[in-house]
N, C-alpha and C positions, 0 to 999 in steps of 0.2 A: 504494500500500500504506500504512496507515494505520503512524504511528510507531510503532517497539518502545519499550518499556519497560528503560530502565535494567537490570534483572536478568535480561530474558532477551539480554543482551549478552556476558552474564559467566557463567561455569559453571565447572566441573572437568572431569579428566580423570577417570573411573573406573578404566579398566581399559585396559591397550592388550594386539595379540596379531598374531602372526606364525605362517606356516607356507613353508617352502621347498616344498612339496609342495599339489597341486592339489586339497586338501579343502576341505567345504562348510563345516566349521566352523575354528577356527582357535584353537590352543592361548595361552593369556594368556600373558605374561612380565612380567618386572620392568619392562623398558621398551624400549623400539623407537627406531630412527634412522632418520629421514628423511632424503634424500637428494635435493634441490636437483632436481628434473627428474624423478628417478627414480623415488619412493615408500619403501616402506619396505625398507630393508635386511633383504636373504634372504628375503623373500616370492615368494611366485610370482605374483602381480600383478605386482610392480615393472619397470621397462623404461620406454623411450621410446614404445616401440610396444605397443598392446594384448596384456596377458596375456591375458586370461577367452577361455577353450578355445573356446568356439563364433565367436566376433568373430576370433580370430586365425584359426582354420581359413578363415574366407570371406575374411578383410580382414588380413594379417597386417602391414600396415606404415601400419595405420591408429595415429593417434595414441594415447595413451593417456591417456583421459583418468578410469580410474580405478586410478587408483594407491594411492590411500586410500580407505576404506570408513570413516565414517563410523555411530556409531548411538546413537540416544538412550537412556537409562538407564530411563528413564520406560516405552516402550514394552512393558518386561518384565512389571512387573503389571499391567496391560491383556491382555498373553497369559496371564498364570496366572488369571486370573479366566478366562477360557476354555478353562482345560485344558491348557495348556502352559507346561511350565516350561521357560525359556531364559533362559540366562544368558552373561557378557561371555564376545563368543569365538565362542556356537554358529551367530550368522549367519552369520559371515566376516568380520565386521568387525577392524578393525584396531586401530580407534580406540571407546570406550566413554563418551560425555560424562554429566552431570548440567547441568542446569536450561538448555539451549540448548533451542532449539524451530527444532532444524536443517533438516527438511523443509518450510517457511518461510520458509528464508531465501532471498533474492536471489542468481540467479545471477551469478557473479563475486563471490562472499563471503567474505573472507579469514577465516578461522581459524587467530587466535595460536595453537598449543599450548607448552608450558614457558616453559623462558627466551626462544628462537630461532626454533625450527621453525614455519611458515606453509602453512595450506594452501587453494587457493583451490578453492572446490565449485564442479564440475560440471554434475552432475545429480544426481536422482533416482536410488536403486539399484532397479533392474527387478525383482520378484520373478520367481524361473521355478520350472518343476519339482521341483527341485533343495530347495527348501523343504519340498515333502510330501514326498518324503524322507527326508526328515530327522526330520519330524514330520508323518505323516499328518493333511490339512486347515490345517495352520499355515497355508498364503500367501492360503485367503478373510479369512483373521486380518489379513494384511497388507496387504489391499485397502481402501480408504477406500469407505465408504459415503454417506459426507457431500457435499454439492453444493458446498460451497465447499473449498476447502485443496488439499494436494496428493493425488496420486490412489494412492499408497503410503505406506507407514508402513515399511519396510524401511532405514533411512538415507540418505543421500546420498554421492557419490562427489567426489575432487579430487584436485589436483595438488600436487606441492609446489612451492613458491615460494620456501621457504628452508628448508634443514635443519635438523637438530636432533635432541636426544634426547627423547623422549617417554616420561613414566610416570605411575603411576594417582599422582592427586594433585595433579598438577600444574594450572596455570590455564587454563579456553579461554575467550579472549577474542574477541568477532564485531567486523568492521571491514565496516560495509555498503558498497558501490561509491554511488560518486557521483552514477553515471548513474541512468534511472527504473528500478523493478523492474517485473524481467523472474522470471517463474518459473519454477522449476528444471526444466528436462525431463528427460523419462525417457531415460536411458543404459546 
């Protein structure tokens, strides 16, 4: 993978957002805690073991490995010039960045958030049904047309690796792994 550039290493946090309950989208709040293992406190994601309703019904004591929903800020005017307005929250995600170019990055990618909290990407978030919806035709939106890059544009998922508080504003800083890049699969 050819080297990043200094600024796409370093971003913000825009928005972050939580839900105790199994909705597609996810109301924002002032800021969220992450929880060392867990993911965010009071989400219905969070656990050791796979939240997301279809993976636990077949696989319930499979690991968990999206605890954090990740999603780029960017991606929102790219949907309104197609007709949809989305905004921080109505994915599911959890976490809302500016100027990262998350779907990209190497799998095993730490992301600083605030002072503390670390969270290391997974994969790829899978778009499913669950996206039209929400908004009729939004997930061909979601799909990468391009021959090169990743094969969604829907965020990426992770773990926590250290806790912490998380709010809009705060710094996201990328820590590439050492090893060669490997790209993010879909999870």
């Amino acid at each position: 993978m050819p080297q990043k550039h200094e600024s796409s290493l370093r971003g913000r946090v825009v928005a972050v957002a939580a839900d105790r309950g199994h909705h597609f989208s996810k109301p924002t709040q002032d800021r969220i805690i992450l929880v060392e293992g867990h993911g965010v406190e009071g989400d219905a994601h969070a656990g050791p073991f796979v939240g997301h309703r279809y993976l636990a019904r077949r696989r319930p004591r499979l690991p968990n490995l999206r605890q954090v929903h990740l999603i780029p800020s960017e991606l929102f005017p790219s949907l309104l010039e197609a007709g949809f307005e989305v905004g921080a929250g109505d994915l599911g995600e959890n976490v809302t960045t500016a100027g990262l170019d998350l779907e990209r990055m190497a799998l095993g990618t730490l992301i600083e958030l605030g002072p503390s909290a670390v969270v290391e990407l997974t994969g790829l978030r899978t778009p499913c049904v669950l996206i039209d919806r929400f908004r009729a035709g939004l997930k061909r939106q979601v799909l990468s047309s391009a021959e090169t890059g990743p094969p969604f544009k829907s965020g990426v998922l992770g773990v926590v690796r250290a806790g912490g508080t998380v709010a809009a504003g705060d710094a996201a800083r990328i820590r590439l792994p050492s090893s060669s890049f490997r790209p993010l699969p879909a999870v």
